[in-house]
N, CA, C, O and CB atoms as a CASP TS submission, in Angstrom:
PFRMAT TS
TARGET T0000
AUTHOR 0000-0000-0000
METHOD Language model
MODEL 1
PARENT N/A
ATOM      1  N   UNK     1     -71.143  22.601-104.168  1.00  0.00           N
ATOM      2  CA  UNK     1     -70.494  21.618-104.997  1.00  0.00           C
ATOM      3  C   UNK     1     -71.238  20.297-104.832  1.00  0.00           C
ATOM      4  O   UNK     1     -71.214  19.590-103.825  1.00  0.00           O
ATOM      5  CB  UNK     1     -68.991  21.478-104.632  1.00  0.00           C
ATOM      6  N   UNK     2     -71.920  20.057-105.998  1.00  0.00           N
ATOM      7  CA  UNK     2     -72.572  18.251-105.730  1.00  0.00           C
ATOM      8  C   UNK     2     -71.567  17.146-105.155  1.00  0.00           C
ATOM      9  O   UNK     2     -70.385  16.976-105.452  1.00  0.00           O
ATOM     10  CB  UNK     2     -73.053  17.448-107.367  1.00  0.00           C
ATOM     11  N   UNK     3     -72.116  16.663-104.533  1.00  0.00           N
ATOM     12  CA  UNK     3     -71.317  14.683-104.333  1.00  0.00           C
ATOM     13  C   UNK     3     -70.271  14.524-105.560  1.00  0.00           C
ATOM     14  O   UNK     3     -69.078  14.820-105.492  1.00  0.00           O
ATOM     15  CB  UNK     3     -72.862  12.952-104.689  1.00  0.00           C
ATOM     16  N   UNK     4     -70.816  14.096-106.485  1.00  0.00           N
ATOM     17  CA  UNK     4     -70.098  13.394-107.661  1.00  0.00           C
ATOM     18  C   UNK     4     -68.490  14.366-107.820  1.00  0.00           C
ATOM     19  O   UNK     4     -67.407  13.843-108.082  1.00  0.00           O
ATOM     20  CB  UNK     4     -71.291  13.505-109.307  1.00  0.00           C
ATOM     21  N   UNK     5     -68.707  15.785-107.596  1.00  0.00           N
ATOM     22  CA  UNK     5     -67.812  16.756-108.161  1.00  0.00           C
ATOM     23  C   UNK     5     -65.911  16.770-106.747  1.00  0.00           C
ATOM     24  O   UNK     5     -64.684  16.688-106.812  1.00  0.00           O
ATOM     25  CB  UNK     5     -69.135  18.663-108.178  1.00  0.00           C
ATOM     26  N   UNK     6     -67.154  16.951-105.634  1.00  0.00           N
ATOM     27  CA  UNK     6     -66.479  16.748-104.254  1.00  0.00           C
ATOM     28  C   UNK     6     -65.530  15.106-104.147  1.00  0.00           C
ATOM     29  O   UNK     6     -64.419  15.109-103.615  1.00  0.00           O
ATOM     30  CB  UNK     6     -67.917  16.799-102.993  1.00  0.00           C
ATOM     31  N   UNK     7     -65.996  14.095-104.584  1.00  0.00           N
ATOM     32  CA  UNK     7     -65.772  13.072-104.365  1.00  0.00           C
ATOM     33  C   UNK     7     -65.010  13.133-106.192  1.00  0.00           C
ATOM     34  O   UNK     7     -64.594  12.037-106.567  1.00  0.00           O
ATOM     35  CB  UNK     7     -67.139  12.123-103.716  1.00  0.00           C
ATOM     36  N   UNK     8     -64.888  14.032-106.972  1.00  0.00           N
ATOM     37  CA  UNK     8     -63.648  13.673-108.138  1.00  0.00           C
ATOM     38  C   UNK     8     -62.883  14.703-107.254  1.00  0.00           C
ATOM     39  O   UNK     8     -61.819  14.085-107.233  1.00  0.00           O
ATOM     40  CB  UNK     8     -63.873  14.070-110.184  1.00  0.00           C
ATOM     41  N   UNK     9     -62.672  15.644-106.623  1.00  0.00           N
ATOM     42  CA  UNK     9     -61.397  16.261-106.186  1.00  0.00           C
ATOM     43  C   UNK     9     -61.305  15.967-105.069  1.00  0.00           C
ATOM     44  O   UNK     9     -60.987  17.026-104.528  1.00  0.00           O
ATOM     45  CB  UNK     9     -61.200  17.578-106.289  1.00  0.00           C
ATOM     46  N   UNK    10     -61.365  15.248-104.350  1.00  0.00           N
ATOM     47  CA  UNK    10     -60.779  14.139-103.392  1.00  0.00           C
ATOM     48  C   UNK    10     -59.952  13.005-103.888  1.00  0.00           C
ATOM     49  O   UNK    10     -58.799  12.851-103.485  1.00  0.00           O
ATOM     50  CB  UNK    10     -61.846  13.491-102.728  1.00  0.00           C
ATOM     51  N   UNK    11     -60.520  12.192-104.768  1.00  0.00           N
ATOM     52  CA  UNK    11     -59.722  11.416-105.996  1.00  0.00           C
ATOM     53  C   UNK    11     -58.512  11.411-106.357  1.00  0.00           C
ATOM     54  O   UNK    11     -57.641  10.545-106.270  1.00  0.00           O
ATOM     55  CB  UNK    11     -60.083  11.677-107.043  1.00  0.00           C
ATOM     56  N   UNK    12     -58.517  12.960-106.976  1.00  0.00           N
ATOM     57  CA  UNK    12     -57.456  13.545-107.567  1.00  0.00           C
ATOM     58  C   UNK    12     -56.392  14.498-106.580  1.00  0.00           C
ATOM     59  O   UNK    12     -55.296  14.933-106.932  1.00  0.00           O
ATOM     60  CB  UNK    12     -58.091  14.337-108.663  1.00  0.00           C
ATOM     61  N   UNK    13     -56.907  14.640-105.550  1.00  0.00           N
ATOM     62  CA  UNK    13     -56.169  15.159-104.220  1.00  0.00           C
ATOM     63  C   UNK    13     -55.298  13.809-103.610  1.00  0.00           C
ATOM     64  O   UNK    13     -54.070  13.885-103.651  1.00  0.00           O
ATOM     65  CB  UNK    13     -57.451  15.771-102.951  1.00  0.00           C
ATOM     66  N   UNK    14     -55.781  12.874-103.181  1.00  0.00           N
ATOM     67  CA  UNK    14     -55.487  11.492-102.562  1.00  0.00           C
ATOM     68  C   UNK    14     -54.917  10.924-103.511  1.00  0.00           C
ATOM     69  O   UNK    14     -54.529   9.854-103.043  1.00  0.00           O
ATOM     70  CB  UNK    14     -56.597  10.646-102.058  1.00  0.00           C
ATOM     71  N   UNK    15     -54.437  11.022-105.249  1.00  0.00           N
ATOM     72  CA  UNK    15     -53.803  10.650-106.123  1.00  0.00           C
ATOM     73  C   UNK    15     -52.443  11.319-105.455  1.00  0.00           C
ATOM     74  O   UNK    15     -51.821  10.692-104.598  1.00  0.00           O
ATOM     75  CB  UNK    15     -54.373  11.016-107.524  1.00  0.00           C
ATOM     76  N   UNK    16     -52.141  12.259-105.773  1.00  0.00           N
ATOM     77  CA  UNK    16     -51.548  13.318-105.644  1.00  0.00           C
ATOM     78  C   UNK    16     -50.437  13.124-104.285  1.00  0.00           C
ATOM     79  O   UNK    16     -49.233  12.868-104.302  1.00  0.00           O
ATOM     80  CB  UNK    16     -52.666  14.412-105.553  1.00  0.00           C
ATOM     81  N   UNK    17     -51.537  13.397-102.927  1.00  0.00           N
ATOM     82  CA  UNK    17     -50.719  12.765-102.217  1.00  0.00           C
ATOM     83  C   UNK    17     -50.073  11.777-101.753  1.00  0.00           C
ATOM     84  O   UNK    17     -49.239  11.787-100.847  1.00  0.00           O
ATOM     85  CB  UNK    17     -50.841  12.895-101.832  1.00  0.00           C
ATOM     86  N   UNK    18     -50.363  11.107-102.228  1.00  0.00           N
ATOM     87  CA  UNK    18     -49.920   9.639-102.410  1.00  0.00           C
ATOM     88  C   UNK    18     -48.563   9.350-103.323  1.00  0.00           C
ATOM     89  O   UNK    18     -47.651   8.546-103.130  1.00  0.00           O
ATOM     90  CB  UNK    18     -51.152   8.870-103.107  1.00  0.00           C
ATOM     91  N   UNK    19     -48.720  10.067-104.121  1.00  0.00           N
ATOM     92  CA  UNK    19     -47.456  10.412-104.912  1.00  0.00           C
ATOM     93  C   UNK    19     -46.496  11.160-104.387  1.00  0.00           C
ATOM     94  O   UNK    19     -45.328  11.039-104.755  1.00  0.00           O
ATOM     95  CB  UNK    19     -47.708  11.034-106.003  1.00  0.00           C
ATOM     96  N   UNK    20     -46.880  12.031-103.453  1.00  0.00           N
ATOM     97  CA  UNK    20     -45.490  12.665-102.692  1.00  0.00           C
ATOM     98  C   UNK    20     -45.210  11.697-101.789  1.00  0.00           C
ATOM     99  O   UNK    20     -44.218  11.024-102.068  1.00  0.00           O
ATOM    100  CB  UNK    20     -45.615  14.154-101.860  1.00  0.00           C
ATOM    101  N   UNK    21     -45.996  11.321-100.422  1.00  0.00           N
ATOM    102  CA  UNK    21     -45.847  10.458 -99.668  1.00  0.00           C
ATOM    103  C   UNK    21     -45.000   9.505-100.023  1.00  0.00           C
ATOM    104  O   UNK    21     -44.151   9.091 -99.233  1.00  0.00           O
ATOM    105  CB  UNK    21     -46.817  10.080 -99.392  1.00  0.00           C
ATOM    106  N   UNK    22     -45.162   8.915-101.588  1.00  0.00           N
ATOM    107  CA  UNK    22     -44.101   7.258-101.469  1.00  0.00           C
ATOM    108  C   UNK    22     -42.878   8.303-102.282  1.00  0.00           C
ATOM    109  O   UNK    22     -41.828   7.755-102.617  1.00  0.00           O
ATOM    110  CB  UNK    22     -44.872   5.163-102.789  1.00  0.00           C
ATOM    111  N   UNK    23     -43.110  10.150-102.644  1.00  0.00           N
ATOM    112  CA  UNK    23     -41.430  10.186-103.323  1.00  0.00           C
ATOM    113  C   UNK    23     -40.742  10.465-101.852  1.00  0.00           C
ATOM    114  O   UNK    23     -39.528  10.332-101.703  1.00  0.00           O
ATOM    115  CB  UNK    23     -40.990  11.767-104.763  1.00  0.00           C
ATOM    116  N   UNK    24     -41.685  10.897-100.689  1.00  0.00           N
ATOM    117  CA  UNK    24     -40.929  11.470 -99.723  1.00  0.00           C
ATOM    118  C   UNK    24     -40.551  10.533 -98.764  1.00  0.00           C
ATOM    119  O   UNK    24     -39.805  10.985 -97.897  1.00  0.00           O
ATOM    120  CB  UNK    24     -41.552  12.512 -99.153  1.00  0.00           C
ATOM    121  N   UNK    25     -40.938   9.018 -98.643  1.00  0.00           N
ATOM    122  CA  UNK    25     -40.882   7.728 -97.829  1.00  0.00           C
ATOM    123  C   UNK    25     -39.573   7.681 -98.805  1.00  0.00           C
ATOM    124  O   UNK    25     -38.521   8.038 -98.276  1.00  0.00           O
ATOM    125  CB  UNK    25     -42.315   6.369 -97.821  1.00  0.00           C
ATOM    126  N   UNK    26     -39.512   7.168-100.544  1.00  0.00           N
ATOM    127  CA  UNK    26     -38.058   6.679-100.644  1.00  0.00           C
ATOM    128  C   UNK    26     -36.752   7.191-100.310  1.00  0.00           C
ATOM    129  O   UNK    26     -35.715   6.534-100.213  1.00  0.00           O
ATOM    130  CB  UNK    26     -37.872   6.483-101.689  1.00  0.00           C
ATOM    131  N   UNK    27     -37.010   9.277-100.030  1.00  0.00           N
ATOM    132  CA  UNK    27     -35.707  10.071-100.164  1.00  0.00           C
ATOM    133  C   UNK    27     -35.307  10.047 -99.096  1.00  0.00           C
ATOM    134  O   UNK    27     -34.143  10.320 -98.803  1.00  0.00           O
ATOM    135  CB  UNK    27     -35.676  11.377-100.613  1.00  0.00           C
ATOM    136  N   UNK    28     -36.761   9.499 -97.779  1.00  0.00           N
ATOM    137  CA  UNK    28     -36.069   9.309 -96.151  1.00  0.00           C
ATOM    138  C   UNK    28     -35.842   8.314 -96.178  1.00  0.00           C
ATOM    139  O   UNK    28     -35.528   8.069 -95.013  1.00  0.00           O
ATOM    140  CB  UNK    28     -36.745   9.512 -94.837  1.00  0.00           C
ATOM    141  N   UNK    29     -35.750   7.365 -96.775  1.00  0.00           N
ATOM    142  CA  UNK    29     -35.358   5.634 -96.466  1.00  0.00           C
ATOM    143  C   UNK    29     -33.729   5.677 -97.011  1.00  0.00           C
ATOM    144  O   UNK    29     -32.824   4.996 -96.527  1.00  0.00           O
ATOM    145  CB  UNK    29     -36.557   4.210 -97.649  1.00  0.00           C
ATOM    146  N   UNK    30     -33.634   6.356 -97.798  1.00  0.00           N
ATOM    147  CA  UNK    30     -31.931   6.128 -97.994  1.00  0.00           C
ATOM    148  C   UNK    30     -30.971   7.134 -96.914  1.00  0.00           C
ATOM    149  O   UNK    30     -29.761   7.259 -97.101  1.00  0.00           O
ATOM    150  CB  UNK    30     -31.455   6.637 -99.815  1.00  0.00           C
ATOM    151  N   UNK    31     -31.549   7.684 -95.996  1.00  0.00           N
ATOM    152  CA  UNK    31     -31.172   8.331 -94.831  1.00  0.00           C
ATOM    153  C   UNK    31     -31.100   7.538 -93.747  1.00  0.00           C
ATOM    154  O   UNK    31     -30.472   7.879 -92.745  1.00  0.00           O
ATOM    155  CB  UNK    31     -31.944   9.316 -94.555  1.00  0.00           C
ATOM    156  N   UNK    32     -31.713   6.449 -93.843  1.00  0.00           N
ATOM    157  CA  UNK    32     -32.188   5.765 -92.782  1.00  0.00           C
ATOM    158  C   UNK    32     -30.512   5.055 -91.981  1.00  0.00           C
ATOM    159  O   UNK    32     -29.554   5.169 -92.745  1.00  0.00           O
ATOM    160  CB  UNK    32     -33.482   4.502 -93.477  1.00  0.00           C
ATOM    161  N   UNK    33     -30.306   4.637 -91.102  1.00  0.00           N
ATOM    162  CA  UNK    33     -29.067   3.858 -90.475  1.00  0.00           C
ATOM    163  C   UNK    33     -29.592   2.311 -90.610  1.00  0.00           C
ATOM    164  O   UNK    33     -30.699   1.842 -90.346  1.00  0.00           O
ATOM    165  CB  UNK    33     -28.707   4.348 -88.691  1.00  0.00           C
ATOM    166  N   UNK    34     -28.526   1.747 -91.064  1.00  0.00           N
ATOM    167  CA  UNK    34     -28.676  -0.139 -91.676  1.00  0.00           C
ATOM    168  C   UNK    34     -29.236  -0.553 -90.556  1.00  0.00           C
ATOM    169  O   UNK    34     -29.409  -1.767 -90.667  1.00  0.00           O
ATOM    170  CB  UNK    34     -27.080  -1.284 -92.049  1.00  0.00           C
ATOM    171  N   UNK    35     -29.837   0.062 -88.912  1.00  0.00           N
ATOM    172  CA  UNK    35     -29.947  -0.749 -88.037  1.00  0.00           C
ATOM    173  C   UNK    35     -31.647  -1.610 -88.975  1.00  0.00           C
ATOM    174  O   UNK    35     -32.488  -1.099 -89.716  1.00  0.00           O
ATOM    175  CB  UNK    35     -29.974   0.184 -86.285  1.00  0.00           C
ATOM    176  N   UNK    36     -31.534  -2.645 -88.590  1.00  0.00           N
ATOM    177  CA  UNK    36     -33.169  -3.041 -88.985  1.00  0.00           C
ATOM    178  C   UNK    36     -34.563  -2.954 -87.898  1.00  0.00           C
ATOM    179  O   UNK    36     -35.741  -3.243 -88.108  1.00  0.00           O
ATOM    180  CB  UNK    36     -33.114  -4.672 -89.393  1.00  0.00           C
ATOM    181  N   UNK    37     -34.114  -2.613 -87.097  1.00  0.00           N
ATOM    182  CA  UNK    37     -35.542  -2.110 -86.143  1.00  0.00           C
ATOM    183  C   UNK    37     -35.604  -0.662 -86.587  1.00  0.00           C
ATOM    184  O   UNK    37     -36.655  -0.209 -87.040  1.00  0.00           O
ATOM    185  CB  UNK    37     -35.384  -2.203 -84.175  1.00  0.00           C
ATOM    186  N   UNK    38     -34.874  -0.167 -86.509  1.00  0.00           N
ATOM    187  CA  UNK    38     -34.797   1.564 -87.313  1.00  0.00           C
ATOM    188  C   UNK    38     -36.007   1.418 -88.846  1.00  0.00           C
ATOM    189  O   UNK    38     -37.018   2.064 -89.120  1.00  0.00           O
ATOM    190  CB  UNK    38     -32.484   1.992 -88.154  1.00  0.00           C
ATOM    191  N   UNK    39     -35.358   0.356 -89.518  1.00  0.00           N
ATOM    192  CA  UNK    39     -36.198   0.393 -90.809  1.00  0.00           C
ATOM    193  C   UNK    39     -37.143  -0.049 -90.949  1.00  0.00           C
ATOM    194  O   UNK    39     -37.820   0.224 -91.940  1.00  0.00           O
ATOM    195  CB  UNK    39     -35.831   0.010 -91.702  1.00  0.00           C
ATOM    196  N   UNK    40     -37.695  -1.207 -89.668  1.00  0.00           N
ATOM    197  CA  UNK    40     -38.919  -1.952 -89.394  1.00  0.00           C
ATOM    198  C   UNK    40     -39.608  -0.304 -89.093  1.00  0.00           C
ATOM    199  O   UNK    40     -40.142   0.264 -90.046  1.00  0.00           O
ATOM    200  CB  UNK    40     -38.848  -3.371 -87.927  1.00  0.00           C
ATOM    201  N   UNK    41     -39.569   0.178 -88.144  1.00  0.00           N
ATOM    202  CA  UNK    41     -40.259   1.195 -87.491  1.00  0.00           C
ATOM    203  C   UNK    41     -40.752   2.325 -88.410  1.00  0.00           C
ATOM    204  O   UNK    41     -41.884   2.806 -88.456  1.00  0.00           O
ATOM    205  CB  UNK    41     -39.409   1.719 -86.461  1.00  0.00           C
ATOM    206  N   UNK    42     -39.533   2.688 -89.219  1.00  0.00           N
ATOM    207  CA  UNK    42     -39.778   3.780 -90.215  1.00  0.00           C
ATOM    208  C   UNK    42     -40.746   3.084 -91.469  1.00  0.00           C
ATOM    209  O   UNK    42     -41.412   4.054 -91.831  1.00  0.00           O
ATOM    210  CB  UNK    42     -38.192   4.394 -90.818  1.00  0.00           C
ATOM    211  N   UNK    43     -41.066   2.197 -92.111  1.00  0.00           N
ATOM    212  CA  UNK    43     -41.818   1.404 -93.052  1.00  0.00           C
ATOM    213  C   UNK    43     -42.955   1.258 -92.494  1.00  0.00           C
ATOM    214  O   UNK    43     -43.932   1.194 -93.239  1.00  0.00           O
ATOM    215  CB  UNK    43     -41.292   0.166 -93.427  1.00  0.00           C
ATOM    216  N   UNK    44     -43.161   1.159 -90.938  1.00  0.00           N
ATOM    217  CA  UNK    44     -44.405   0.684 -90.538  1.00  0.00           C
ATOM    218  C   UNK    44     -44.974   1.970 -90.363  1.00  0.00           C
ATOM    219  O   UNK    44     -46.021   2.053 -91.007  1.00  0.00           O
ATOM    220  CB  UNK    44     -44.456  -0.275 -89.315  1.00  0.00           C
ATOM    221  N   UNK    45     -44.698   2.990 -89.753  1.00  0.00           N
ATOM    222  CA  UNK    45     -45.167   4.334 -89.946  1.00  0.00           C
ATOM    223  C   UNK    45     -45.253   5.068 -91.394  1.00  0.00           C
ATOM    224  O   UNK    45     -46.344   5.513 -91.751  1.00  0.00           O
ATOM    225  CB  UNK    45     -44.337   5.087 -89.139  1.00  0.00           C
ATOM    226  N   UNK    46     -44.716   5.129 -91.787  1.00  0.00           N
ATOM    227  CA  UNK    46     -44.735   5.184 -93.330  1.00  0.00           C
ATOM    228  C   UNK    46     -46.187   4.489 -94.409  1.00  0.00           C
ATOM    229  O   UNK    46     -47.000   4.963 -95.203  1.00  0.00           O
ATOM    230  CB  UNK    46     -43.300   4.297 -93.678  1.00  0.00           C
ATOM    231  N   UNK    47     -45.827   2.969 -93.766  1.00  0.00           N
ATOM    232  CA  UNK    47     -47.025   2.202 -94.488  1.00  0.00           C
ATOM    233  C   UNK    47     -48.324   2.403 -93.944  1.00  0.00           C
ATOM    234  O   UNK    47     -49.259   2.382 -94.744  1.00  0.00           O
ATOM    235  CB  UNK    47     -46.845   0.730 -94.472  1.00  0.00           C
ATOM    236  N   UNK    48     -48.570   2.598 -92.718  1.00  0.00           N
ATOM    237  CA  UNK    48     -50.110   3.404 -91.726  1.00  0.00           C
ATOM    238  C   UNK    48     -50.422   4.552 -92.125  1.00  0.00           C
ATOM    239  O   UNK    48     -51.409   4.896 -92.775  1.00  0.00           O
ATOM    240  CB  UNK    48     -49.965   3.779 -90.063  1.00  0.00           C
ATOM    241  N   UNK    49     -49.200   5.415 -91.564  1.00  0.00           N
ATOM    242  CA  UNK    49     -49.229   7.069 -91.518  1.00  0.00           C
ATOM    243  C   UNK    49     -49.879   7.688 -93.080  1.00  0.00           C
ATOM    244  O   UNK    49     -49.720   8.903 -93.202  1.00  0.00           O
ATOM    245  CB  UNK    49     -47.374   7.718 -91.264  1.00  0.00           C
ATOM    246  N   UNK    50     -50.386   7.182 -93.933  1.00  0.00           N
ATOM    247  CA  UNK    50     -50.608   8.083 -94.795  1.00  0.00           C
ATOM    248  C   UNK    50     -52.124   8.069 -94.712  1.00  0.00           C
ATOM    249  O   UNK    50     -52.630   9.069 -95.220  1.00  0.00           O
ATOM    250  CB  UNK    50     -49.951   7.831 -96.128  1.00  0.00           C
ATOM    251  N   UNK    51     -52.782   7.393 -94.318  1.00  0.00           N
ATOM    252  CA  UNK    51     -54.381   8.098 -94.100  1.00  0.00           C
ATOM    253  C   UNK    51     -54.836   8.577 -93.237  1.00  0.00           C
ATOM    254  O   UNK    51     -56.060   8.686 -93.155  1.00  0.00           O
ATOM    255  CB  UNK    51     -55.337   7.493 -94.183  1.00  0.00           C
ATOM    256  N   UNK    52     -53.952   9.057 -92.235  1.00  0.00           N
ATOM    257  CA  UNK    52     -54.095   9.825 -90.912  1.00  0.00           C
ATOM    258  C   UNK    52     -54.524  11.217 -91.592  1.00  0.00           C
ATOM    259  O   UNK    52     -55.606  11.729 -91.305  1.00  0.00           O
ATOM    260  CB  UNK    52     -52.568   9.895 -89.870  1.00  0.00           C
ATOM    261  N   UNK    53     -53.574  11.848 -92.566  1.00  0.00           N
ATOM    262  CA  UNK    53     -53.362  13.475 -93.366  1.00  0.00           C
ATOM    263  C   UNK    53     -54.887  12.912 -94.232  1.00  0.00           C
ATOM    264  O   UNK    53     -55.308  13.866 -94.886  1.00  0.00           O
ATOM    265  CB  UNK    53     -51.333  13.885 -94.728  1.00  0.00           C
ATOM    266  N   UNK    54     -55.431  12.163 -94.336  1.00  0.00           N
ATOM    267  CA  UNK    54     -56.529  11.981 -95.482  1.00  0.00           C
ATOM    268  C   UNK    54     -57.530  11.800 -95.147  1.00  0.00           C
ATOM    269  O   UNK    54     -58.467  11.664 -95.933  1.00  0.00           O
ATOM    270  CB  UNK    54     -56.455  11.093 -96.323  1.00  0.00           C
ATOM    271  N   UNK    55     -57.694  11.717 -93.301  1.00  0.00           N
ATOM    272  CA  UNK    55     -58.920  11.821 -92.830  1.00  0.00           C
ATOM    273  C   UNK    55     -59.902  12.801 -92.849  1.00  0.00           C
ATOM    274  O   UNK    55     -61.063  12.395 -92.890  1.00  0.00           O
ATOM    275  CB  UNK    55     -58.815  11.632 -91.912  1.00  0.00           C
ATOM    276  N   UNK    56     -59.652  14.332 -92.823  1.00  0.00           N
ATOM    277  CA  UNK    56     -60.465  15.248 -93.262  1.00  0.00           C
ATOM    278  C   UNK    56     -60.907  15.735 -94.995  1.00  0.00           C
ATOM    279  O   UNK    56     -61.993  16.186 -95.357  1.00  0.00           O
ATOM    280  CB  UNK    56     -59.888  16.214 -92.580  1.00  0.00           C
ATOM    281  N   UNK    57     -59.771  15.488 -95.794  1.00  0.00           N
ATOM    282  CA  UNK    57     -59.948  15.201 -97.036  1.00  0.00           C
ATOM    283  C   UNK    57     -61.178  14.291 -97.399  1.00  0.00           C
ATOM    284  O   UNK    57     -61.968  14.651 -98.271  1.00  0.00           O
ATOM    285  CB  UNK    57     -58.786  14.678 -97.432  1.00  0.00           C
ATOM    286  N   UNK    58     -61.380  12.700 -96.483  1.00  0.00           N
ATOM    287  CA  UNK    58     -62.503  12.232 -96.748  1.00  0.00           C
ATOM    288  C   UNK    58     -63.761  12.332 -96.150  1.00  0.00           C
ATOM    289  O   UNK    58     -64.771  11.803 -96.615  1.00  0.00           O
ATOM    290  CB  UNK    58     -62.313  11.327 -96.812  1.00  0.00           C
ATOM    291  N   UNK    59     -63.722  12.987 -95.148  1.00  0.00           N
ATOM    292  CA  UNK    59     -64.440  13.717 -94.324  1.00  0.00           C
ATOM    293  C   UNK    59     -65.214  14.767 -95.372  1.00  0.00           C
ATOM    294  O   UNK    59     -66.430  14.935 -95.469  1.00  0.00           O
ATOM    295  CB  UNK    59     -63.478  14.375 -93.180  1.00  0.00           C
ATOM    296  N   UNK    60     -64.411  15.260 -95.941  1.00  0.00           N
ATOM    297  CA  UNK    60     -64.948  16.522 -96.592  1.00  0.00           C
ATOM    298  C   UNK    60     -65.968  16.349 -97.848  1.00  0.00           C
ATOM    299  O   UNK    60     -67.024  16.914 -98.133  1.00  0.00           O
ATOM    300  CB  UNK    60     -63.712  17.337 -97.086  1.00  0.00           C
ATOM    301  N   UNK    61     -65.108  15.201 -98.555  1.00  0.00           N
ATOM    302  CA  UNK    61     -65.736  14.468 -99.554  1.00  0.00           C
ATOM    303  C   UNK    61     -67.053  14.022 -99.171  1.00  0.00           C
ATOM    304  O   UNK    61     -68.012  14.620 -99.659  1.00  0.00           O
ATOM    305  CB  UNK    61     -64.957  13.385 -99.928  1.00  0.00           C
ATOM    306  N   UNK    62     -67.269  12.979 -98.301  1.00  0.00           N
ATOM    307  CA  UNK    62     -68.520  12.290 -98.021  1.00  0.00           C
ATOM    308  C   UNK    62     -70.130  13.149 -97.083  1.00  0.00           C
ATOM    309  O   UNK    62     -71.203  12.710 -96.670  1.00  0.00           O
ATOM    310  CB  UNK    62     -67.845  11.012 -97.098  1.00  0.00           C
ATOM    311  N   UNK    63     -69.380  14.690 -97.112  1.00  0.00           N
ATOM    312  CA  UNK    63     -70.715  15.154 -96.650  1.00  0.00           C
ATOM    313  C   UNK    63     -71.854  15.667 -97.180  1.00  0.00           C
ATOM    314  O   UNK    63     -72.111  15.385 -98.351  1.00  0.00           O
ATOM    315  CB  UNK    63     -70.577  15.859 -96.009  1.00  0.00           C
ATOM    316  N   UNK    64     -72.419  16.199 -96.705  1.00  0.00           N
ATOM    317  CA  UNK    64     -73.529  16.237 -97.665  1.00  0.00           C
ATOM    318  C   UNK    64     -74.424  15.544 -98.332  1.00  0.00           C
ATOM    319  O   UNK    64     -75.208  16.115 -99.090  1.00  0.00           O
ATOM    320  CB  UNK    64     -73.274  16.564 -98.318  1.00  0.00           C
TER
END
């Protein structure tokens, strides 16, 4: 698979998840308890945690 092809389905992969990630951050945030360190904690993991799952995805993309 050339560069150009690898690096459009990475694109469209990292679209994708990104779109579950913020439907699956809003359906756990209304679970969440009103404490506000609870919701500090869960937002800040939430707002980091999603390019942790996207490190081999870009890994994969950029070789070759």
């Amino acid at each position: 698979m050339n560069p150009r092809l690898r690096r459009l389905v990475a694109a469209c992969a990292t679209l994708a998840f990104l779109a579950f990630w913020v439907w699956a951050g809003i359906a756990l945030s209304t679970r969440l308890p009103a404490n506000p360190l609870v919701q500090l904690l869960f937002y800040a993991v939430a707002g980091v945690g999603w390019g942790v799952p996207l490190f081999p995805l870009f890994k994969w993309a950029e070789k070759g």
